[in-house]
Residue frames relative to the residue before (quaternion, step in Angstrom):
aa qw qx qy qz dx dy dz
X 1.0000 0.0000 0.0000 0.0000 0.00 0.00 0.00
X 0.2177 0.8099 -0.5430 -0.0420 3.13 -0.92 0.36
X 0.5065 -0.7376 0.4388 0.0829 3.57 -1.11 1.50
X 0.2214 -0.7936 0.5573 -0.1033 3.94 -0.07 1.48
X 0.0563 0.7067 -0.6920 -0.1365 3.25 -1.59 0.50
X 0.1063 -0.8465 0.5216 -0.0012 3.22 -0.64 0.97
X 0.3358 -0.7895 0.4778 0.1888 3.67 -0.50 1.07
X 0.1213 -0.7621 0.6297 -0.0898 3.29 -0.97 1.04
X 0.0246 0.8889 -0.4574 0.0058 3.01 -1.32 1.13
X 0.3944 0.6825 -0.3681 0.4931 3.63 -0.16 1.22
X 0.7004 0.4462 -0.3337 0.4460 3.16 1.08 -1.11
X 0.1316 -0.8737 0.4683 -0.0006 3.57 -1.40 0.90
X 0.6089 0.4255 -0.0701 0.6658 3.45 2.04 -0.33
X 0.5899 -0.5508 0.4898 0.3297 2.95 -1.64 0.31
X 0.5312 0.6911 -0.2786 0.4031 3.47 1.91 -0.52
X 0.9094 0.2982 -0.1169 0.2653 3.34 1.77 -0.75
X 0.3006 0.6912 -0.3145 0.5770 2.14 2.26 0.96
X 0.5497 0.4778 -0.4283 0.5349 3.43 1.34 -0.31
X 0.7205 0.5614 -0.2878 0.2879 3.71 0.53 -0.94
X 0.6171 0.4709 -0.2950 0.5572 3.12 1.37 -0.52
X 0.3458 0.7337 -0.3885 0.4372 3.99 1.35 -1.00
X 0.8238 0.4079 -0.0855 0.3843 2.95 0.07 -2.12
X 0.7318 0.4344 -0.2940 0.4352 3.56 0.56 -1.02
X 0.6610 0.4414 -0.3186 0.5164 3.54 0.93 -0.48
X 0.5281 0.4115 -0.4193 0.6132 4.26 0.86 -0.57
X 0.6331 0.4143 -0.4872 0.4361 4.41 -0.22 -0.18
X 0.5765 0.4048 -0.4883 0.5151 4.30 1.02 0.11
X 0.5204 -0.5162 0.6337 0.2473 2.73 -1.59 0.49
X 0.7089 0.5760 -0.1923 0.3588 2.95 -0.96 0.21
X 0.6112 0.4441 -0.1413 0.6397 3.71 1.37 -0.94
X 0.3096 -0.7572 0.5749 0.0171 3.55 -0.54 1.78
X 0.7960 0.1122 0.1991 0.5606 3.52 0.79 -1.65
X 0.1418 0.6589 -0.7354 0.0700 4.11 -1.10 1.07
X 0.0233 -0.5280 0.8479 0.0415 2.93 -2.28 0.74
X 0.2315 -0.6364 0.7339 0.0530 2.96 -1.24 1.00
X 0.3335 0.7577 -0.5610 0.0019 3.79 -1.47 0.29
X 0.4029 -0.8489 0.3387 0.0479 3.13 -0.83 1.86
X 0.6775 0.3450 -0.4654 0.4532 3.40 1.07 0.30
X 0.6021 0.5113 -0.4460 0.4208 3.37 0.95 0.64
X 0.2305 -0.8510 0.3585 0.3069 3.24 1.56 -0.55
X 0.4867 0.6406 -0.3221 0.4989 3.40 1.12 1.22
X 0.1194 -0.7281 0.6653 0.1140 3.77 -0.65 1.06
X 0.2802 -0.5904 0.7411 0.1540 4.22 -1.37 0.99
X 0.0539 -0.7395 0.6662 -0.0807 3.52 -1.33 0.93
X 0.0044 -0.7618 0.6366 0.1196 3.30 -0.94 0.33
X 0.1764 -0.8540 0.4844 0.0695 3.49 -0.57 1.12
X 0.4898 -0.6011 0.5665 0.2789 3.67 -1.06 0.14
X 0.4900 -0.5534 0.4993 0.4520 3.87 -0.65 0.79
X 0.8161 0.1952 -0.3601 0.4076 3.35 -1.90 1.28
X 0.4129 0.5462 -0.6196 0.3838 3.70 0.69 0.23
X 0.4558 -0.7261 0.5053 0.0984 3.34 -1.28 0.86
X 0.3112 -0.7587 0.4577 0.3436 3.89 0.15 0.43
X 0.5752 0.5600 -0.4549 0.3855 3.61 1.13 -0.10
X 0.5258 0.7243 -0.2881 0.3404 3.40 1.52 -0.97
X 0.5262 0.6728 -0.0527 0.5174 2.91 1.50 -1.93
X 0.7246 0.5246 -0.0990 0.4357 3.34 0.18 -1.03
X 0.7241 0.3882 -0.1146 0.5584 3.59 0.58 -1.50
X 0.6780 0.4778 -0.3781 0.4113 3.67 0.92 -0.61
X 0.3102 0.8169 -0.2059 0.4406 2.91 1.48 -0.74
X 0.7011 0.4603 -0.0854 0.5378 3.28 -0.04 -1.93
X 0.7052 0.6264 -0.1776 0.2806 3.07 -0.26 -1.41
X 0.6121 0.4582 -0.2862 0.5775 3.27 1.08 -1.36
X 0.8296 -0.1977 0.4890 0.1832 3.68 0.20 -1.12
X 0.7795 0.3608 -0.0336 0.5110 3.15 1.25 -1.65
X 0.3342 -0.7906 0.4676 0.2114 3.75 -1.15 -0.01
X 0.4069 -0.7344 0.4778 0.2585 3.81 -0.32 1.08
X 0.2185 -0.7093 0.6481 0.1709 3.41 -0.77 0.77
X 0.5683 -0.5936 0.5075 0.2590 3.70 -1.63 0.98
């Protein structure tokens, strides 16, 4: 397992923290998310072999933008 923070930017509600929540719980592989927008930061716990691109693209996907 292993337990990521990953900075995220866009998210502004309690609405888009759910969206990102959601897109990241639909991987396999993702045990545990918090998402929080006035910090601009989503906590993950992954299962060994999740890919950070995976992570990342779901991410996207929702809406939102991964900071480097």
């Amino acid at each position: 397992m292993e337990r990521k923070t990953i900075s995220v930017t866009g998210m502004s509600c309690n609405g888009c923290e759910q969206n990102v929540e959601t897109a990241l719980r639909n991987l396999d592989g993702v045990s545990r998310v918090e998402a929080n927008h006035d910090a601009d930061t989503v906590d993950v716990v992954l299962e060994d072999g999740v890919a950070d691109d995976d992570v990342n693209a779901a991410i996207e996907q929702a809406g939102y933008d991964v900071k480097a």
